[in-house]
N, C-alpha and C positions, 0 to 999 in steps of 0.2 A: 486463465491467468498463468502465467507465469516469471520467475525470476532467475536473472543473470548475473554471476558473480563477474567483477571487472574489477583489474587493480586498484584497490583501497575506494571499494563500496557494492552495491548491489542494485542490479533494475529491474524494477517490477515495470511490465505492463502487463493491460486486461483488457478486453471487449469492452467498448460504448455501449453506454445503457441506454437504450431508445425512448426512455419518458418524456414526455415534451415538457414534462416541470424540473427537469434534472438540475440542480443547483453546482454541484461539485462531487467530487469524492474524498473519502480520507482514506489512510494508508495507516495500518499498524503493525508493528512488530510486537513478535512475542517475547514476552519476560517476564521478570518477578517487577513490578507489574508489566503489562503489557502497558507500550508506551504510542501515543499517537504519534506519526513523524512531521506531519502537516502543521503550518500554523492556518493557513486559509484552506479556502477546500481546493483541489485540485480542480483546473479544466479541463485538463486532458490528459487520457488513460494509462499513464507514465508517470515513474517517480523514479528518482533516482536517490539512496538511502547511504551517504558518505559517511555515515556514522558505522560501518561495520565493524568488525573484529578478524585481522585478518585468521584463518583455521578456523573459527566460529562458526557454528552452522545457527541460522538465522532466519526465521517464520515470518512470514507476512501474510495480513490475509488486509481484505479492502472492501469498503459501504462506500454507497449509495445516500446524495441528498438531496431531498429536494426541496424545491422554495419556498415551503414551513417548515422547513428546519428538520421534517421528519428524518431516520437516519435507516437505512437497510438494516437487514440482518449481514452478518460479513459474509465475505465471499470463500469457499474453500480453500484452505491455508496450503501457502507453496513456502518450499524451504530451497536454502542455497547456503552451498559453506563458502563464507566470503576467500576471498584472495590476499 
């Protein structure tokens, strides 16, 4: 995984998770709390997070869903100081 700071926001992508039940992914960034970005789950292994802070430095880490809803454990957290 990881993430690219670009004028006024940040893009994560990651590796395809090869489960044939794979529903979606979510995307979270870290904070006091830690805030989901996603309203649905993602299809594909890209997000792009317009909400940054330009000079911020900015955590994201990403789950795995599948078709019962079950949710991953999250993914190793990548950081980027937005722009």
């Amino acid at each position: 995984m990881r993430a690219v700071a670009v004028p006024g926001a940040a893009e994560i992508v990651w590796s395809v998770n090869s489960e044939s039940d794979l529903a979606g992914y979510n995307v979270y960034r870290d904070g006091a709390p830690v805030v989901k970005l996603n309203r649905e789950l993602l299809q594909i292994p890209v997000f792009r997070d317009n909400g940054t802070t330009a000079g911020a430095r900015h955590s994201y880490r990403v789950t795995a869903v599948d078709r019962n809803g079950n949710e991953s454990a999250p993914s190793e957290q990548v950081t980027v100081t937005a722009e």
